[in-house]
N, CA, C and O of each residue as an XYZ file, in Angstrom:
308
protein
N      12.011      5.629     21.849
C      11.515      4.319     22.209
C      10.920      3.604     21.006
O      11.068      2.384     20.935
N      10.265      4.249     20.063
C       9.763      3.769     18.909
C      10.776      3.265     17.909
O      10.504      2.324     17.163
N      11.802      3.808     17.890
C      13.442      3.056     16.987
C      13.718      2.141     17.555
O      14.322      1.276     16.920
N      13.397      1.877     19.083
C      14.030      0.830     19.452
C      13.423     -0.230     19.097
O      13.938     -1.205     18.549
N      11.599      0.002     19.579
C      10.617     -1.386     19.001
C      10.754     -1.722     17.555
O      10.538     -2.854     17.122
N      11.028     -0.963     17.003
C      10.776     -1.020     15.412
C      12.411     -2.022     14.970
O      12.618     -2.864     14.096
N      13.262     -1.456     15.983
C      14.248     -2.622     15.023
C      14.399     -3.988     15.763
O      15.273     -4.758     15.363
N      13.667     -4.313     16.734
C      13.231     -5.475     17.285
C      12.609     -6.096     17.084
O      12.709     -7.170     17.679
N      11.158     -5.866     15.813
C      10.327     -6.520     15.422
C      10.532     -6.495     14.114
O      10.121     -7.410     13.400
N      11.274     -5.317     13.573
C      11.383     -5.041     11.944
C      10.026     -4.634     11.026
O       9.660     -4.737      9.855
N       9.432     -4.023     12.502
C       8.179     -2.956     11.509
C       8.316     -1.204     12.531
O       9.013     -0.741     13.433
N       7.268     -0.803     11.733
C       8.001      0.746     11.909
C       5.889      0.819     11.960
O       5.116     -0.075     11.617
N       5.565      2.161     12.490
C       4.174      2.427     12.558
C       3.922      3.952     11.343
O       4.458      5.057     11.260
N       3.127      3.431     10.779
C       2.911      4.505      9.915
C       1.618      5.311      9.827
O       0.560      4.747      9.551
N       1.706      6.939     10.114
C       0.367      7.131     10.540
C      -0.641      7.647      9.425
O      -0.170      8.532      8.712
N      -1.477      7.394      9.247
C      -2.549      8.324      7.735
C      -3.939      8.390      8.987
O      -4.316      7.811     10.006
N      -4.376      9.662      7.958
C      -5.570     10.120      8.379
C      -7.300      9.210      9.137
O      -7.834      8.516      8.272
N      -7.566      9.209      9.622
C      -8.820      8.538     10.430
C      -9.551      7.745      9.111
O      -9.664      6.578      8.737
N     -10.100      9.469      8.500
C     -10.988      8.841      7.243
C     -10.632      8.357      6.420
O     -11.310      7.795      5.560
N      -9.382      8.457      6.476
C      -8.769      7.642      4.791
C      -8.836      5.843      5.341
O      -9.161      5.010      4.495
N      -8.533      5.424      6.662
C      -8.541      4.509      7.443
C      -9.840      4.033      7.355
O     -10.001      2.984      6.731
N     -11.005      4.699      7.955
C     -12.181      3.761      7.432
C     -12.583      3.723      5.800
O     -13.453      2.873      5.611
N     -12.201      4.381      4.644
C     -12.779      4.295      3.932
C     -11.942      3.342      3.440
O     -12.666      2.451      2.993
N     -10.404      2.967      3.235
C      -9.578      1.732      3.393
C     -10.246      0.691      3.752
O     -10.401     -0.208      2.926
N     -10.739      0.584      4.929
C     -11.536     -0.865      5.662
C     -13.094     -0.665      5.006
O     -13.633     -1.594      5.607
N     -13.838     -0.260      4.437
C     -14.745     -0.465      3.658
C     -14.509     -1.004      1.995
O     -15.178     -1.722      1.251
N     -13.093     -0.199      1.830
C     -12.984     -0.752     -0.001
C     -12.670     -2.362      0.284
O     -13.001     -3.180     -0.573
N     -12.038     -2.781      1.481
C     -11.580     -3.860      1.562
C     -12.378     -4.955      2.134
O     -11.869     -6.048      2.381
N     -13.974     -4.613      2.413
C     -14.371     -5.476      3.065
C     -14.633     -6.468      2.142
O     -14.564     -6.237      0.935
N     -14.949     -7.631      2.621
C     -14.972     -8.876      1.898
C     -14.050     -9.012      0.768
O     -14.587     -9.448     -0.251
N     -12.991     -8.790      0.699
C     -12.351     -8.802     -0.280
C     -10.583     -9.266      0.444
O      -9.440     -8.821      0.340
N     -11.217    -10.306      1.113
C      -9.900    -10.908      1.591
C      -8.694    -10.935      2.434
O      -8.048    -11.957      2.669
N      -8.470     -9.952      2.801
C      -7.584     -9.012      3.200
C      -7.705     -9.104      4.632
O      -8.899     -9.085      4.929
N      -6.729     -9.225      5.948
C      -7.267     -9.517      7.276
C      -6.901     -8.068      8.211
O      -6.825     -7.913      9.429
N      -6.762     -7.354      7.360
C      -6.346     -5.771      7.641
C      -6.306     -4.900      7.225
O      -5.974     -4.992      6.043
N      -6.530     -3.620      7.650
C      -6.265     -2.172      6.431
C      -4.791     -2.589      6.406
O      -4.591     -2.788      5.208
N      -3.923     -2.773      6.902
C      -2.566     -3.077      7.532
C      -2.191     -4.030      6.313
O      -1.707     -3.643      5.250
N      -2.401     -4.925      6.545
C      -2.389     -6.161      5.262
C      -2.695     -5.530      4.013
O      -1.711     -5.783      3.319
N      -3.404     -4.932      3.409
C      -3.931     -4.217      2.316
C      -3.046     -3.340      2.233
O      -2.268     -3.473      1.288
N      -2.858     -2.243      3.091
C      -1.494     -1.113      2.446
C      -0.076     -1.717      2.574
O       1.004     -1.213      2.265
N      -0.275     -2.580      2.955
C       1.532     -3.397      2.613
C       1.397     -4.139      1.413
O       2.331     -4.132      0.612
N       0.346     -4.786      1.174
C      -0.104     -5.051     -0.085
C       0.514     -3.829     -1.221
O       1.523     -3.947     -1.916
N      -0.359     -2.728     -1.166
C      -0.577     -1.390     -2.321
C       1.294     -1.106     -2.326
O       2.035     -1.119     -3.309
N       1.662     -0.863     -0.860
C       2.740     -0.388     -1.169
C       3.783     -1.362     -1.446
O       4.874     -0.824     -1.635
N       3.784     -2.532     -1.523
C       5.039     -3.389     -1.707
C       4.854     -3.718     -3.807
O       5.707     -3.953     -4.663
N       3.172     -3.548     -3.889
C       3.204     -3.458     -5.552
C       3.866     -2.268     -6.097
O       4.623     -2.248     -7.068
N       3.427     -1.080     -5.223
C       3.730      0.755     -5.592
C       5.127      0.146     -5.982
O       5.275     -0.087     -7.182
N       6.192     -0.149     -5.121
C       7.580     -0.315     -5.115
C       8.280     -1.521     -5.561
O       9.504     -1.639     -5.519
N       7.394     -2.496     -6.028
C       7.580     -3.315     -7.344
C       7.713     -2.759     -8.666
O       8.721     -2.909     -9.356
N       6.667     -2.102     -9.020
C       6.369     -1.268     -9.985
C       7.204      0.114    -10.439
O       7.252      0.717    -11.511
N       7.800      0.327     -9.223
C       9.060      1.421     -9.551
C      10.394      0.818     -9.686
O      11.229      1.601    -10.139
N      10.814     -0.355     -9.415
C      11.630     -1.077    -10.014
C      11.755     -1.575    -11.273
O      12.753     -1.618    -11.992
N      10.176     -2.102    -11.549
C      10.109     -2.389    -12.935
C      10.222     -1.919    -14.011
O      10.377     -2.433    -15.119
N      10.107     -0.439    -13.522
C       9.455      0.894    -14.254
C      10.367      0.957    -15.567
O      10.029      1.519    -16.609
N      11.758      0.192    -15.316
C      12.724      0.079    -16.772
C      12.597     -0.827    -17.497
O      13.363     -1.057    -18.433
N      11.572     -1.529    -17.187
C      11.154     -2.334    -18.114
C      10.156     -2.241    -19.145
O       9.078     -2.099    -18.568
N      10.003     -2.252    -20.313
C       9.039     -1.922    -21.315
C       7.960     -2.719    -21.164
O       6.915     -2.098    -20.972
N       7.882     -3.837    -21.189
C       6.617     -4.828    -21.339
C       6.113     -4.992    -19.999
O       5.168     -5.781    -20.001
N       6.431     -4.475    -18.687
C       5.616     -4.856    -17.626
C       5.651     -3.580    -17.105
O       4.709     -3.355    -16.346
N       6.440     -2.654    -17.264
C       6.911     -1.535    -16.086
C       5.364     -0.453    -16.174
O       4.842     -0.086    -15.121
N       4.699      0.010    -17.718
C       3.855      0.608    -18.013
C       2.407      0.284    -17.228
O       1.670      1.038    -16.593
N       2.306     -1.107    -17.525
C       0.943     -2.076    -17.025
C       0.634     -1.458    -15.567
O      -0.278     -0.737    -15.162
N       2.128     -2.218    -14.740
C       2.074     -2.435    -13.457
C       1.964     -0.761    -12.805
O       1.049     -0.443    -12.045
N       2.795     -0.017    -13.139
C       2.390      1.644    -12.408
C       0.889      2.027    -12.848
O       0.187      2.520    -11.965
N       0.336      1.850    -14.111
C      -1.060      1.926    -14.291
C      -2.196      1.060    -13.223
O      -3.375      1.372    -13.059
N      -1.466     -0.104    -12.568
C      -2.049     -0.590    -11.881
C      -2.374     -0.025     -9.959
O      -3.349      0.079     -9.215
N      -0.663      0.233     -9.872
C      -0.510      1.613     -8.809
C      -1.242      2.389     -8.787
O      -1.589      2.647     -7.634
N      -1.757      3.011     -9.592
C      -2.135      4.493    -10.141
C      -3.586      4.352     -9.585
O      -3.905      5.227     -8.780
N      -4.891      3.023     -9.990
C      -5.718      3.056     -9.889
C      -5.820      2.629     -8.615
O      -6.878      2.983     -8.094
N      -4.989      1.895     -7.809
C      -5.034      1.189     -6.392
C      -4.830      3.006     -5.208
O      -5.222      3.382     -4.103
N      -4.307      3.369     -5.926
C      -3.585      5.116     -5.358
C      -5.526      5.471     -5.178
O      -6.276      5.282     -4.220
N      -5.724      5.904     -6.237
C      -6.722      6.688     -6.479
C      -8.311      6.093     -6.224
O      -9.376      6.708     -6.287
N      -8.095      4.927     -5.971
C      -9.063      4.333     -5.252
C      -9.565      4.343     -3.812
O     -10.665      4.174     -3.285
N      -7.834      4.713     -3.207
C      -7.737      4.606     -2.113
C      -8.053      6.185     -1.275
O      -8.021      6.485     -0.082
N      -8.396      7.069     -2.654
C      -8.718      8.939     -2.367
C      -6.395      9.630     -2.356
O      -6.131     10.657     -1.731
N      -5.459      9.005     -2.946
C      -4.458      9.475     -3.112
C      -4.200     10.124     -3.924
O      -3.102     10.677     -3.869
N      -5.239     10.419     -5.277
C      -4.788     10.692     -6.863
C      -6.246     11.217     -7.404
O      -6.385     11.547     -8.582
């Protein structure tokens, strides 16, 4: 039933841990963001920018360094 909603709306549910979830909605408070939801589509649509780029010399280095600290901020790294 969940394949079916998911290709009807064109989102899929992704599950992570409780605490990683509130400590997500605390790094993010006041800081714009209208969701933990909004924020990890955020992290992950840069994560997978950044691995595209990754063949690039002048941005590819920056931008995964930028991953890296958004990862490990988030308790991933």
């Amino acid at each position: 039933m969940a394949d079916i909603t998911a290709k009807n709306t064109g989102k899929v549910t992704i599950k992570i841990p409780r605490p990683l979830y509130e400590k997500i909605s605390a790094v993010i408070e006041g800081a714009g963001y209208n969701s933990v939801t909004d924020f990890v589509v955020y992290v992950l649509r840069d994560l997978v920018a950044s691995h595209e780029l990754a063949g690039s010399e002048s941005a590819g280095a920056k931008e995964i360094e930028k991953v890296k600290q958004h990862l490990k901020a988030l308790g991933y790294m």
